[in-house]
Every structure is written in structure tokens, then in C-alpha cells.
C-alpha positions in Angstrom: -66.6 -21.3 -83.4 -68.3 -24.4 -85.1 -65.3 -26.6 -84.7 -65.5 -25.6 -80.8 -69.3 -26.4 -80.7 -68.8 -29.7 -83.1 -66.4 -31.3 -80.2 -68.7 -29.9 -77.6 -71.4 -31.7 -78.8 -68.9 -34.6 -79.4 -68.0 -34.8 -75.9 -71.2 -34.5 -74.7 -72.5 -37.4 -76.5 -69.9 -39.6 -76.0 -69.8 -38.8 -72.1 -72.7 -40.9 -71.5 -71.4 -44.0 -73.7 -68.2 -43.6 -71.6 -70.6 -44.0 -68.5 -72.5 -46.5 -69.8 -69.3 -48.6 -70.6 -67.9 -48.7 -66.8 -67.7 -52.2 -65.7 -70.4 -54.2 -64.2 -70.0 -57.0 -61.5 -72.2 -59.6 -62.7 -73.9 -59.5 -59.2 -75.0 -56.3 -60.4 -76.8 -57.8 -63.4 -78.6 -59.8 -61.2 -80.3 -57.9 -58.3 -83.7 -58.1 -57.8 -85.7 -55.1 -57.4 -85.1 -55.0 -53.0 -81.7 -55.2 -53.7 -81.3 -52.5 -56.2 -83.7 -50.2 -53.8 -80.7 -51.0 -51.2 -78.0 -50.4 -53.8 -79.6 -47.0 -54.4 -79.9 -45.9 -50.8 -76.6 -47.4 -49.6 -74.9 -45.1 -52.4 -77.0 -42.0 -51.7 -76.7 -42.5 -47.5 -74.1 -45.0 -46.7 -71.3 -44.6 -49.2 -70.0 -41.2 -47.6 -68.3 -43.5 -45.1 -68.5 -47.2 -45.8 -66.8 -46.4 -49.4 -63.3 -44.9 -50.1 -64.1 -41.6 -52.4 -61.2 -42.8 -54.3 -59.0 -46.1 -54.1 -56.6 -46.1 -51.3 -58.8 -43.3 -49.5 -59.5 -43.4 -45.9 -63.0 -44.6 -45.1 -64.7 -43.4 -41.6 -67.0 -46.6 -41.1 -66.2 -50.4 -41.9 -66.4 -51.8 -45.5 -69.3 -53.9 -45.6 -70.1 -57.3 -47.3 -71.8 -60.3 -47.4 -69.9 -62.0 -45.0 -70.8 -59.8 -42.2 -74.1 -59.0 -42.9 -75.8 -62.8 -43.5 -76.6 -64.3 -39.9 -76.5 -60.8 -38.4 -79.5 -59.0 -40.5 -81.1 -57.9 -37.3 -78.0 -56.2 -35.7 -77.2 -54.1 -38.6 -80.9 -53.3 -38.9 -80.5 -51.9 -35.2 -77.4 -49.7 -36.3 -78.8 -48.3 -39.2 -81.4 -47.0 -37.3 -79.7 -46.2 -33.9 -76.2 -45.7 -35.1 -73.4 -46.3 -32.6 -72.0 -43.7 -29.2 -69.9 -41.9 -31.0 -69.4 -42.6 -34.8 -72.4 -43.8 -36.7 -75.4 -41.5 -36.8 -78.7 -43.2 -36.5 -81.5 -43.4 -39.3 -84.9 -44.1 -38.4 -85.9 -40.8 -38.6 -84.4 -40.5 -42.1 -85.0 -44.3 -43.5 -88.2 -46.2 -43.0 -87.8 -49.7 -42.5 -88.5 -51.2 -46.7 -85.0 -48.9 -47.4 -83.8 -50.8 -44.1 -84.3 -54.0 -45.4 -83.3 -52.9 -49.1 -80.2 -52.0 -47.9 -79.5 -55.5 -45.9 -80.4 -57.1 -48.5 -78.3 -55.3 -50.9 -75.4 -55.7 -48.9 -75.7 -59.4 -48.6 -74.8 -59.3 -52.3 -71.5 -57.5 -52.3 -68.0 -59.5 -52.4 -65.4 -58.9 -50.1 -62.9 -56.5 -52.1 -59.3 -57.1 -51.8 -56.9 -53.5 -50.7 -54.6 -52.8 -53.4 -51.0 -51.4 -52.0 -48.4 -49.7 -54.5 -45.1 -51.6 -55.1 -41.7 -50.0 -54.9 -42.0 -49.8 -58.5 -45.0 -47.4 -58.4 -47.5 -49.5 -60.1 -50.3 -51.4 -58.4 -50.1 -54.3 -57.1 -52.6 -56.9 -55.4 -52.8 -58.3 -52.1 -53.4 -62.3 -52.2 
């Protein structure tokens, strides 16, 4: 019973150092306080369909980065809040405009990611 209730108490403690040693983009490191608002929100509203729930997933809406957000600020402003016919939900009943902006200027800070396909050999390979 003690041995069971030592690695318990082992695994709970080292669960958060495992957390805690994920890897960080050094964009990450480096938002300032709008931008990490907008990483916040993004993850807690946005992520259910602009992020695969695990790699090679399907995602429902477009992945989104820098390079489609800068020069176009206010048209993704106008589908966050109105959404699109058909697919996109609107939020401006559910975000007020600060989280708005937060979240464009969040996503001017993410890099395009590169798909990763499997090889014939079953390990990962990535696109160039």
C-alpha cells in the first residue's frame, strides 16, 4: 500500500515537470501581453477547428498563420465575428472586440507549419 501511494505521489509530481518540459517556439517566449490574451482565446475558441487534435488529424477550418492574417486584419476581424454561410460560426456575441484583436494579433505571430506524411517505411517523414 505505501509503495502504491509512493509512485502515486511520484507520478503526480513529476506530471507537471513533464508538462513544464514540452517544447517552446521561441515566438512563444516572446509575446507580449495582446498576443498571449489571443493565444489564450484562440486555444480555448478557435483550436476545435483551426488545429488538428492530433497530428495528421482532419481539421474543419483552415490553419492559420502569419502570412494570411498581416494585410488582412480587418477581414478576419469580420469572420470572427460574423462567421461564414455555412461553416464558421460567428462571435460577437461570444468575443468582445480586445479578445478580437488579441486573437489577430496573436495569429500574426505563428509560422506556417509544414504537413508531415508517413514513408513506406512507417516512420515520419517531412515535406520540403
Amino acid at each position: 500500500m505505501k509503495r502504491s501511494l509512493f509512485f502515486l505521489f511520484l507520478g503526480l509530481t513529476a506530471f507537471p515537470l513533464a508538462l513544464s518540459a514540452q517544447p517552446q517556439s521561441s515566438a512563444a517566449n516572446t509575446l507580449n501581453d495582446q498576443q498571449t490574451m489571443g493565444r489564450r482565446v484562440f486555444r480555448q475558441r478557435c483550436a476545435v477547428c483551426h488545429l488538428p487534435p492530433v497530428p495528421g488529424a482532419k481539421v474543419y477550418g483552415p490553419t492559420l498563420y502569419k502570412e494570411l492574417i498581416i494585410g488582412n486584419e480587418d477581414a478576419i476581424r469580420g469572420f470572427i465575428n460574423d462567421g461564414s454561410k455555412g461553416k464558421m460560426p460567428g462571435f460577437k456575441y461570444g468575443l468582445d472586440r480586445t479578445e478580437v484583436d488579441s486573437i489577430v494579433e496573436y495569429l500574426k505571430t505563428v509560422e506556417k507549419t509544414v504537413p508531415k506524411k508517413p514513408d513506406n517505411s512507417g516512420g515520419v517523414i517531412v515535406n520540403d
